[in-house]
C-alpha positions in Angstrom: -6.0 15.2 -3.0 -2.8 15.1 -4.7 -3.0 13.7 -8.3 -0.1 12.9 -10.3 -0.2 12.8 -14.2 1.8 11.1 -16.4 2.6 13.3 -19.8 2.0 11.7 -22.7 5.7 11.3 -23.7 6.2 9.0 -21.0 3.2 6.6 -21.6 5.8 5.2 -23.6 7.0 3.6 -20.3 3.5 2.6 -18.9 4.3 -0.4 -20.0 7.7 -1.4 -18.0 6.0 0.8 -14.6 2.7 -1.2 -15.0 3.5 -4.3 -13.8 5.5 -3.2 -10.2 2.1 -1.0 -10.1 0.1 -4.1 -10.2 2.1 -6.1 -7.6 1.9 -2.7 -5.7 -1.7 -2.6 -5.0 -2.2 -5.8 -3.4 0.4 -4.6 -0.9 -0.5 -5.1 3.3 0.6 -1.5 3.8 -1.8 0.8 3.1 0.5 3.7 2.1 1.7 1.5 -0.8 -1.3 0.8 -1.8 -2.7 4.1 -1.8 0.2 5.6 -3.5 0.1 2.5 -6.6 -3.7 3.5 -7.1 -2.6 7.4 -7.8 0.0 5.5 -10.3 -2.3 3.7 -11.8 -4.8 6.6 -11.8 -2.1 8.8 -13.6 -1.2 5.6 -16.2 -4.7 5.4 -17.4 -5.0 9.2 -18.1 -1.4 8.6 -20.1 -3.2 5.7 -22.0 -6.3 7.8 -23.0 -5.7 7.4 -26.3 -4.6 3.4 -26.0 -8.2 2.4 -25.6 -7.0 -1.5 -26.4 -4.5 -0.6 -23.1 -7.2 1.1 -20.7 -9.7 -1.7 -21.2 -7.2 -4.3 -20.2 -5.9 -2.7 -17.6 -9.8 -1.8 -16.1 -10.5 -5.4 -16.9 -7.5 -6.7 -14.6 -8.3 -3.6 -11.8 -12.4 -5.1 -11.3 -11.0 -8.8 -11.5 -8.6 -8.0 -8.6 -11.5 -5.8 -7.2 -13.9 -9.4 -6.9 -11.7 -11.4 -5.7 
């Protein structure tokens, strides 16, 4: 499995990327989606240290998960 990792110096950017991400993995084509979740895999190693960040972002990815 390919895995893609944001470095820290570009977390600065989660920010802007993370919404497009989010509209991303709610896509119909499964390609899209599977390439938004490595995104969004890599932007929550880049947030590590942005616990406030990472728990938002997990709280929106289970809520989307439910429903």
């Amino acid at each position: 499995m390919e895995f893609f990792y944001i470095p820290v110096s570009n977390a600065f950017y989660a920010g802007e990327v993370l919404p497009g991400v989010k509209r991303c993995i709610t896509d119909p084509v499964p390609e899209v989606r599977q390439s938004s979740a490595k995104a969004l895999g890599s932007i929550v190693l880049s947030m590590k240290h942005d616990l406030e960040g990472t728990k938002d972002l997990m709280t929106w990815l289970f809520d989307m998960l439910k429903s």
